[in-house]
N, C-alpha and C positions, 0 to 999 in steps of 0.2 A: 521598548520591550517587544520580542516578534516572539509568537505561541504559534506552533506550526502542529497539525495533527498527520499524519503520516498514515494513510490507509494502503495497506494492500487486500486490494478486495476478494471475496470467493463466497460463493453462495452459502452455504454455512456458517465460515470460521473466515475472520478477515483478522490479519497480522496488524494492531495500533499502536505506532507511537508520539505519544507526544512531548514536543519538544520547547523549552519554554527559555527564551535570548541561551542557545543552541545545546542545553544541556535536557538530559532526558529525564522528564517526569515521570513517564509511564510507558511501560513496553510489554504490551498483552497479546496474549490471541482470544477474543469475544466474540459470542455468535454474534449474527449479522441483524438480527435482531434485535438484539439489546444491545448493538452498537446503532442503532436507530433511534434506540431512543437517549442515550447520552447523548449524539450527534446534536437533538433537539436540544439539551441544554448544555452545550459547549459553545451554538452560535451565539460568537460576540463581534462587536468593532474590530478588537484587535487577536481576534484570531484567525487563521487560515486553515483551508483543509487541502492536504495535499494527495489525491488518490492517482495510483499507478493508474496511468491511459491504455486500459486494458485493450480499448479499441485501434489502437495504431498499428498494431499488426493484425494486417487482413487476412494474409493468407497463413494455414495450415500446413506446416509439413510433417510427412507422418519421419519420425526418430528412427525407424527401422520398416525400409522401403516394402523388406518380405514380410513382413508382418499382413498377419492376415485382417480383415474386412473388418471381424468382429474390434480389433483391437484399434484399430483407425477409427473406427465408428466411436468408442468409448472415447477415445484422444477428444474426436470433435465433439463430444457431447459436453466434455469437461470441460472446453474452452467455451465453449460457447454461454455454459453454465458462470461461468467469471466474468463474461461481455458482461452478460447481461445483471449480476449483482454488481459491479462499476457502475452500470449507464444509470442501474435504479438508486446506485447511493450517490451519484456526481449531483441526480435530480431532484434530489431528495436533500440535500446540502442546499442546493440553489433556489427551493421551495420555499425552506427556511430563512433567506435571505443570506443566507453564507459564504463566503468568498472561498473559491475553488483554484487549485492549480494542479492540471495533468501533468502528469510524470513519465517522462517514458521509459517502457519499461526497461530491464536491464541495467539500473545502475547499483551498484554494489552485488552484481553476480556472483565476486569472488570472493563473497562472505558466507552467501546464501548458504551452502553445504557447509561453510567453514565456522561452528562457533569460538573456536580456539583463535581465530587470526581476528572474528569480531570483536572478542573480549581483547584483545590486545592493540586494535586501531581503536575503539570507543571508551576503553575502560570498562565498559560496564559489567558487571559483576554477577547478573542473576542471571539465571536460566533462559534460551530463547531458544526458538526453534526458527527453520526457513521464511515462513511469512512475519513473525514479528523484527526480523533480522531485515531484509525486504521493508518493513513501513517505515523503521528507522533511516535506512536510505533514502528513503521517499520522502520523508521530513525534510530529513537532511540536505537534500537537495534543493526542496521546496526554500528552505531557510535561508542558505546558502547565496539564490539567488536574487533574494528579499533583502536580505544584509546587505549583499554588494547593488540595489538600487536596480536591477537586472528586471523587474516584475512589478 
């Protein structure tokens, strides 16, 4: 049996799913806090936690070059704001004695805005919004590459 938990991190509200021999148990968005502390009692032997590798992309590009100072400045402030809720939950997983695997980002992009095409590739049925849609990929991948002996 593979239990994969699926973080997509952000300093408030982190998208979780988890995924248990590859079908989904749980698909929230939780603050990041009281995903702290279920984290603490989800490590186990046979669980994983798979958080998007917010760190892999270094550079900043601002979405609209004439955009002004103010609006680049917020861009960077928000990303920077997600580095640093990843590096503190990757650490915080690894503290606890918990097996981690980075994700990079961008997989399942073409769902992220899409809930209509994600209920129709997953099946699943209940409400999600872009970050819970986001952790599911990141299980998923995480799982994916567990299954197939990859990790």
């Amino acid at each position: 049996m593979i239990k994969v938990i699926g973080i997509d991190p952000d300093m408030r509200k982190c998208g979780v799913c988890a995924l248990n021999d590859g079908g989904i148990d749980l698909l929230i968005s939780d603050a990041t806090a009281a995903l702290m502390d279920s984290i603490r009692y989800a490590v186990a032997e046979d669980t994983w936690f798979a958080v998007e590798d917010v760190n892999a992309v270094k550079t900043i590009y601002a979405k609209n070059r004439r955009s002004n100072v103010a609006v680049q400045t917020r861009i960077a402030q928000n990303v920077g704001m997600v580095k640093a809720a990843g590096t503190i939950l990757v650490d915080y997983i690894e503290h606890l004695g918990g097996k981690v695997i980075l994700v990079p980002p961008g997989i399942g992009k073409q769902t992220k805005r899409n809930a209509k095409l994600f209920a129709e590739l997953t099946g699943y049925k209940g409400s999600t919004n872009e970050d819970t849609r986001d952790a599911y990929w990141i299980a998923k991948y995480a799982y994916n590459k567990l299954k197939n002996g990859e990790l």
